[in-house]
C-alpha positions in Angstrom: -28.0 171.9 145.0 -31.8 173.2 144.5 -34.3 170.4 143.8 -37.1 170.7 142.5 -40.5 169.1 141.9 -44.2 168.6 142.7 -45.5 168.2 146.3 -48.6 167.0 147.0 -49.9 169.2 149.9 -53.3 170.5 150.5 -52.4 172.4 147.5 -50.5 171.2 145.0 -47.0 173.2 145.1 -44.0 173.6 142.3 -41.5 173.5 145.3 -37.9 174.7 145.4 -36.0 173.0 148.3 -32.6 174.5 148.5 -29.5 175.2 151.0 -28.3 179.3 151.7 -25.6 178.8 148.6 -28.6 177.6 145.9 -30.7 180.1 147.0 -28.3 182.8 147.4 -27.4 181.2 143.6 -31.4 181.4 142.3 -31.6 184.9 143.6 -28.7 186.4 142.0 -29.5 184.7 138.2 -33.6 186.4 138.8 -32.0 189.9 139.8 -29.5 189.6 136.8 -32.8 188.9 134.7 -31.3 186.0 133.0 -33.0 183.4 130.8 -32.6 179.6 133.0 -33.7 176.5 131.8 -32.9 173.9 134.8 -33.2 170.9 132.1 -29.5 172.4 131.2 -28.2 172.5 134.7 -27.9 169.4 136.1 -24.9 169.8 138.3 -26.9 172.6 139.9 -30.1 171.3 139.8 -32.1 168.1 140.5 -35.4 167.8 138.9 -38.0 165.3 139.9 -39.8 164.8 136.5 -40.8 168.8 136.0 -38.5 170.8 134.4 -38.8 175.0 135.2 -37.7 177.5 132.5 -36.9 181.1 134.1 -37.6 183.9 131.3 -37.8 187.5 132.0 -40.5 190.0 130.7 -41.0 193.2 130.4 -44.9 192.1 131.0 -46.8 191.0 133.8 -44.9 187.9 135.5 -46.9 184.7 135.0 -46.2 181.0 135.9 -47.6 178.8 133.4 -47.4 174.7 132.7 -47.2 172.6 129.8 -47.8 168.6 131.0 -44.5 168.7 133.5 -42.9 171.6 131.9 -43.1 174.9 133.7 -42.2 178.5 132.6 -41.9 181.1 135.0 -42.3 184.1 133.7 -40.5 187.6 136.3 -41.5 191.2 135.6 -39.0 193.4 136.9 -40.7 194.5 139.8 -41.2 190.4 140.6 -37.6 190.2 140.0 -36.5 192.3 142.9 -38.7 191.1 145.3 -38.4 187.5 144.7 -34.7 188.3 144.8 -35.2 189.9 148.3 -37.4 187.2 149.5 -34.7 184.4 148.4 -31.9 186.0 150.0 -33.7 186.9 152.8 -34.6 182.9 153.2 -30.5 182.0 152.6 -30.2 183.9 155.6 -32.6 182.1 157.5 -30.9 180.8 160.4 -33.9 178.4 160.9 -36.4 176.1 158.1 -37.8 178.9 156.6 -40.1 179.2 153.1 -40.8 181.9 151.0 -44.0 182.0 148.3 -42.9 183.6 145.1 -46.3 183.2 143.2 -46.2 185.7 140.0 -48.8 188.1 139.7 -50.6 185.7 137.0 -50.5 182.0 137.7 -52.4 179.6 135.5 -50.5 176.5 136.5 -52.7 175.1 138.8 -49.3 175.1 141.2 -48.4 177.1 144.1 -44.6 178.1 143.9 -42.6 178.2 147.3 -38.9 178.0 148.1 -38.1 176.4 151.1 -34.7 176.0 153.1 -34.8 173.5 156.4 -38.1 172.0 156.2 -38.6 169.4 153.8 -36.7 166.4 152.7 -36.8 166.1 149.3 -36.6 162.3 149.2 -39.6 162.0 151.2 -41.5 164.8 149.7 -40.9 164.0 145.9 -40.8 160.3 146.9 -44.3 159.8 145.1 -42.9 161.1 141.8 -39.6 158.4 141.2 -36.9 160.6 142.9 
């Protein structure tokens, strides 16, 4: 399962905190170029009170926030490499993280994968999860 949510470290960071499978999952669906909305996907994903929409472009990739709602915009060029990157962490045989920041970010978020290092009880714990 990939979960999802807000942690509140020096920066403030959109984070993905997955196992190999999720992320192995996330980079397949972003190299297919398909359209996610993880609202929809709750056997796959847990949310803690943001939801993250996945929409390709043929422009520059962006990541961009409405309140909790976040829409990550992947160019095709963005689309390979965060592909690369997330495989490369599912193969991580130690806590690894990976930051897939688009080239235009006006969310005030950093975005970051990470596999092995957090637990997301304790690092959503602020937000209800």
């Amino acid at each position: 399962m990939l979960h999802i949510g807000i942690a509140d470290f020096a920066e403030p960071t959109l984070l993905l905190i997955g196992d190999a499978q999720s992320f192995s999952w996330l980079a397949d669906q972003i190299d297919a170029r398909r359209e996610l909305d993880f609202a929809e996907m709750p056997s796959l994903v847990s949310r803690t009170d943001v939801n993250l929409r996945l929409v390709p472009t043929m422009q520059t990739g962006r990541l961009t926030r409405r309140a909790n709602v976040f829409g990550w915009e992947i160019s095709a060029i963005e689309a390979q490499q965060f592909a690369q990157q997330l495989r490369g962490l599912a193969a991580s045989t130690s806590p690894a993280h990976a930051y897939l920041d688009p080239e235009s970010n006006v969310a005030g978020v950093q975005l970051v994968a990470s596999m092995g290092e957090y637990d997301q009880s304790k690092v959503f714990a602020s937000q209800g999860n």
